[in-house]
Structure formats: C-alpha cells, structure tokens
N, C-alpha and C positions, 0 to 999 in steps of 0.2 A: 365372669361376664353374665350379665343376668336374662333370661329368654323374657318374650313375650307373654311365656303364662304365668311370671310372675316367683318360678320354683328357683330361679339361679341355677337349675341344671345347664350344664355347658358341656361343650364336647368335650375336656376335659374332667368331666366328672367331678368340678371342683367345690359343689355341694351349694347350699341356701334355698329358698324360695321367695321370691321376694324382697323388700327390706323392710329396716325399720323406721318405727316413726319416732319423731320427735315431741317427747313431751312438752307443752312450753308453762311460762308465767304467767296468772294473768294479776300480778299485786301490779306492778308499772306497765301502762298501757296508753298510750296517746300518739296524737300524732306528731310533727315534727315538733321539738323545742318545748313540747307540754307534758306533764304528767299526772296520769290521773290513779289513784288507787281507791279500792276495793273497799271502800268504810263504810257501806250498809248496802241490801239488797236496793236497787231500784225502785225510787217512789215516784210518784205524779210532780209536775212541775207547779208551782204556785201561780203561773202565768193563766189566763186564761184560755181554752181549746181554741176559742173563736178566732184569735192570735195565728197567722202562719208563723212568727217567730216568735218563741217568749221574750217577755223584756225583765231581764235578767242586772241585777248591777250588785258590784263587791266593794264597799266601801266608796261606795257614790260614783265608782268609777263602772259605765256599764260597758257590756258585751255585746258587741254587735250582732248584727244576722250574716254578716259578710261573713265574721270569725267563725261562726256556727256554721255556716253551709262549709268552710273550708274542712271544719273538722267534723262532717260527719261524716268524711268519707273511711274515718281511721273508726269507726266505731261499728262494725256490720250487728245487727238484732232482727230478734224476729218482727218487730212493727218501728214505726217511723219515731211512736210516742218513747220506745224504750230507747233506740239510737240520739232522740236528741236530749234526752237524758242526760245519757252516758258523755256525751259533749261538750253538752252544757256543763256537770261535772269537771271534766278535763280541765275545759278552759277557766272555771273559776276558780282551782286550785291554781292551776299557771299566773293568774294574776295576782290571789293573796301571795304569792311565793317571790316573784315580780317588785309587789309592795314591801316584801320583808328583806328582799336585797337594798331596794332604795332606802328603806329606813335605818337602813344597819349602814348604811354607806360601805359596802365592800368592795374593797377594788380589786378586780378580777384582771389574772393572768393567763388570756386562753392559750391552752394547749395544744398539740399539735391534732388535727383533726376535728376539732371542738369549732361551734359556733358561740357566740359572747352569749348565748343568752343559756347555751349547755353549761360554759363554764361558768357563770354565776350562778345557777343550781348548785351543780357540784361542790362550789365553794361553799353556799351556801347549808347545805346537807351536812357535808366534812364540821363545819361551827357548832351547827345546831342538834346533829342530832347526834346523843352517844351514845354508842353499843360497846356491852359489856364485851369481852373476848370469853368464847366457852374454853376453860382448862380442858386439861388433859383428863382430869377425874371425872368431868360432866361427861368428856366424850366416852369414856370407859364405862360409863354407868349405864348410858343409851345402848353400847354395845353390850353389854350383859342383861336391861332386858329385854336385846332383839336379838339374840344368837339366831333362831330361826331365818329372819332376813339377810343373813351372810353366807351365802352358798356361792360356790361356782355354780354357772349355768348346765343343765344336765346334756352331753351327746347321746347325738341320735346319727346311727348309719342307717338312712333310707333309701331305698327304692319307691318308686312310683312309679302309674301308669295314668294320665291324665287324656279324661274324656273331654274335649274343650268345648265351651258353649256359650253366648252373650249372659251378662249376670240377669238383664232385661229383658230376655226371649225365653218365655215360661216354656214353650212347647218342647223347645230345643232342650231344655234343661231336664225336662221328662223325659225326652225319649234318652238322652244321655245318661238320664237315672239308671231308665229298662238295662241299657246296653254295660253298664260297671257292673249292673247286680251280674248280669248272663257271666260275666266275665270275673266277676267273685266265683263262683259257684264252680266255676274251670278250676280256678286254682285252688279254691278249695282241695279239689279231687285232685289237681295235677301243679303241686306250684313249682317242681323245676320249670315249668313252662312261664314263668312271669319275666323272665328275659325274651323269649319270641314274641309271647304277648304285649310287654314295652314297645319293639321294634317295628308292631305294624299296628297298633291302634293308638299310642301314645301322640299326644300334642306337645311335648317337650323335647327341647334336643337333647336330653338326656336320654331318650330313648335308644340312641347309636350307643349306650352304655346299658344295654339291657334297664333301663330306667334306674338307674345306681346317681344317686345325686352326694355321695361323698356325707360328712360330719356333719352334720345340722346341730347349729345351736340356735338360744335364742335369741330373735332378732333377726334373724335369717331370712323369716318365711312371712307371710303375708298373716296379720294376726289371727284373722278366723282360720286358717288352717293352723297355726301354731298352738292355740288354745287346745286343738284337737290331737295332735301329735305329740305332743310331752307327756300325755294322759296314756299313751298306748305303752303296753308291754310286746317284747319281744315278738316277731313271731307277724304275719298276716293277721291285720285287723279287718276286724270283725265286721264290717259294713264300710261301703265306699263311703270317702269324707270329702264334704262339700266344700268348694272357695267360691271366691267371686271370678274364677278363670274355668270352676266346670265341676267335675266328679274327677276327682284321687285315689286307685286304688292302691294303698301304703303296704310296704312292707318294710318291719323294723328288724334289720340282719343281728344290732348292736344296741345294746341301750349302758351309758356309762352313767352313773349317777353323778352328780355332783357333790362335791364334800364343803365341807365347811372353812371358811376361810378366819386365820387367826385373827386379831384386832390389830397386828402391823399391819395388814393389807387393807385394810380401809379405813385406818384410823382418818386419812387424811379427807376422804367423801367424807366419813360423820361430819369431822369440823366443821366440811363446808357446807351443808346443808345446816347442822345444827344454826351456826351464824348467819346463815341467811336466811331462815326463822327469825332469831331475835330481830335482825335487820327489817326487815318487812314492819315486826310488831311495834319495835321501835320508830318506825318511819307515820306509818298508820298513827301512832300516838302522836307521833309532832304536828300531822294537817289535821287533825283532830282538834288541838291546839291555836293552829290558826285560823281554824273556820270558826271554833268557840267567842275568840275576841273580835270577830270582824263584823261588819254589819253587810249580811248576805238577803239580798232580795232577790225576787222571783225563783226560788227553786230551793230546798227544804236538804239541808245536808246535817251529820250528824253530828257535832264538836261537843269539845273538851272544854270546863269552866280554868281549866289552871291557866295561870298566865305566864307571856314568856318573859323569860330574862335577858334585861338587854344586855 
C-alpha cells in the first residue's frame, strides 16, 4: 500500500517508495488509425508562415486543415511550428500507406478489436516489410558483450525518517533542511534512537515501524531518491537525501548485492528487444521507400531512391 510521501512504507512494513515509471517508444506515434515514425530530426515546413495551415498534398491527393487540427492533438511540442510538423508527418505517411493498400488491392480481414483501416496496415506491414529473425547465436553474442547489464537488482533494507515539505515551497524545504541536519547529528551521537526519532518526527506511516520500510529494490522508490540510495553503503548516511516529498534521513540496516544472471534467464528480453531493433530499422527503411517514389509537396521528408516491388 503505497503512502502519500511516495516511500511505500505501510503499516506493515511492506517496503518501496514510490513507483516506477514506464519507459515508452517513441518509433510509432500518431493519433488514431495513423502512424508516424522517427526518420529525421524536425525541419521547417515548405508551406509558407503567413499560412495558418500548410498546404500540404501527397501524390495530388492533399491534406486538409480539418485532418491537421484533428491531429495535433496527438503531437504535444514545445512551439506550435514543431507540433504541426510532427502532424503534418503522421498524416502524410498515413496516406502514402493508404495509397499503397489501394495499389496493391489487398483485401483485408479485420480482426477482433481492429478498425479496417488498423487492419489494412497490419496487413499491409506483414507483405511488405521483412524482418530477419535474430538466431540464438546473435542473441548469445549480445549477451557476452554485455554481461555487465545482466544483474539481479541490488536489496536494500531501509529505514527512514521523512521531513515532509511542498517540492515548490523553497522556505519550507529550508527550514526542513535546518531540522534533518539537527537530527543527523543526534543519531550521529545516538542512533539506537532512530526508531523514536521515526515515530515523532517522521511523515510516513512507516514510522509506527520505527521508520523500517522492509526490502527496497529497484523500482520501488521515486527515482531521485533511488539514484541516491543504491549508491549508499551500509550503515547511516552521510547527509539527509532529498525527494520531491521533503528531506530523508536513511538508514541502510542490509545491503545485498546483486549477482549475475546466466543467458537462460534473459535470453528471451535479448530476443525481444534485439528484434524490435531490426523491426523499427526495418520499418523506417520501408516509409523511407515510400516517401522516395511519391511526389510529396508542402513539407520536406527524408526518402529512399529504391523502388518497391509489386
């Protein structure tokens, strides 16, 4: 059960702080029904400024402003010029893609959950684009030379004492500085006392556990204070450590390391990252492909001279 300051202490002392976050993708990114990928940093649009809408057209066939205001809500940027961009992008890969269903005439069989124009993608991708399968010896090869990245995560049995303060109220987070250091300096000199001290200055409900938050691995904890705590050795650290929920005074009862895990236990992640690598590069080289043979106006994308095969 996780508290308000973010540690995962609970009355049961069932350990964490926080959670984690989720890394995402950014190769496939659009709004509903379109797909846009990642094939060169953001350039200017060929349209002119003076234009509230560029006038954009793919093989004579143009893109509206209706279609561009609907998709730039799936594109957040820091200014307006780079969101209708990324957009404009989206939707003119959606319609070369569009164009290369109708040329191929494929008849599509939607799926359960699928909208007709997801599954004429899909079918479409499945035809066109081929990815190699990485062997068992490519995935062995990547594992031998990254043994280093194959560890169990390291445990940490913690204690804490949290001074709680807004991340946005500088004064509050001073004086809550002054008040960890006085309170280092105590335990310094006296740290069986860092269970009473939990129990009347702590802001976590771990504090009904003498501030004891169980096995902390990673993931657990809010990342600015995990960055900080994997780094500590045994024993009362060294200076209060800062989150975004206040000042921490830590104490590590336990530190396990983590060991190395053999290539049965991960062969199966290599694969799948390995392959969704090629996938990606592979995919990037097919609209590449079709942006090369199309005649794209108003907006500057990068393609490929090869041509496809019908």
């Amino acid at each position: 059960m996780a508290s308000g300051c973010g540690c995962g202490g609970s009355n049961g002392g069932g350990g964490g702080c926080g959670s984690s976050t989720v890394v995402d993708s950014t190769v496939i990114e659009a709004g509903p029904g379109a797909l846009a990928v990642e094939l060169e940093p953001p350039v200017q649009l060929i349209a002119s400024s003076e234009q509230e809408w560029p006038i954009i057209s793919v093989n004579a066939v143009p893109i509206s402003p209706e279609a561009l205001a609907q998709e730039l809500q799936y594109h957040p940027a820091a200014d307006r010029e780079e969101a209708m961009y990324m957009a404009s992008r989206a939707l003119v890969i959606r319609e070369l893609m569009q164009q290369r269903i109708a040329e191929l005439g494929l008849s599509v069989q939607v799926g359960a959950g699928e909208h007709q124009e997801e599954a004429a993608t899909r079918l479409l991708l499945e035809r066109e684009v081929q990815v190699p399968i990485c062997d068992e010896a490519t995935c062995q090869r990547y594992y031998d030379s990254n043994r280093g990245r194959f560890h169990s995560a390291p445990l940490l049995a913690v204690r804490h004492i949290l001074l709680e303060c807004a991340p946005d109220d500088a004064e509050a987070r001073s004086l809550a500085l002054v008040q960890a250091e006085i309170l280092h300096e105590r335990l310094l000199q006296f740290p069986e006392q860092f269970g009473e001290l939990a129990q009347k200055y702590s802001a976590c409900p771990s504090k009904a556990q003498g501030g004891e938050l169980g096995q902390i691995s990673k993931g657990q904890t809010v990342p600015e204070l995990e960055r900080q705590l994997f780094t500590l050795a045994p024993g009362l650290a060294l200076k209060p450590l800062e989150s975004r929920y206040g000042w921490h005074l830590v104490s590590v009862d336990q530190r396990i390391e983590g060991q190395a895990l053999p290539y049965e236990a991960v062969a199966t992640a290599i694969r799948t990252q390995l392959q969704q690598g090629v996938w990606q590069k592979a995919l990037v080289q097919y609209l590449q492909t079709l942006i090369g043979a199309a005649d794209i106006r108003g907006i500057r994308l990068q393609g490929a001279d090869s041509p496809l095969v019908q």
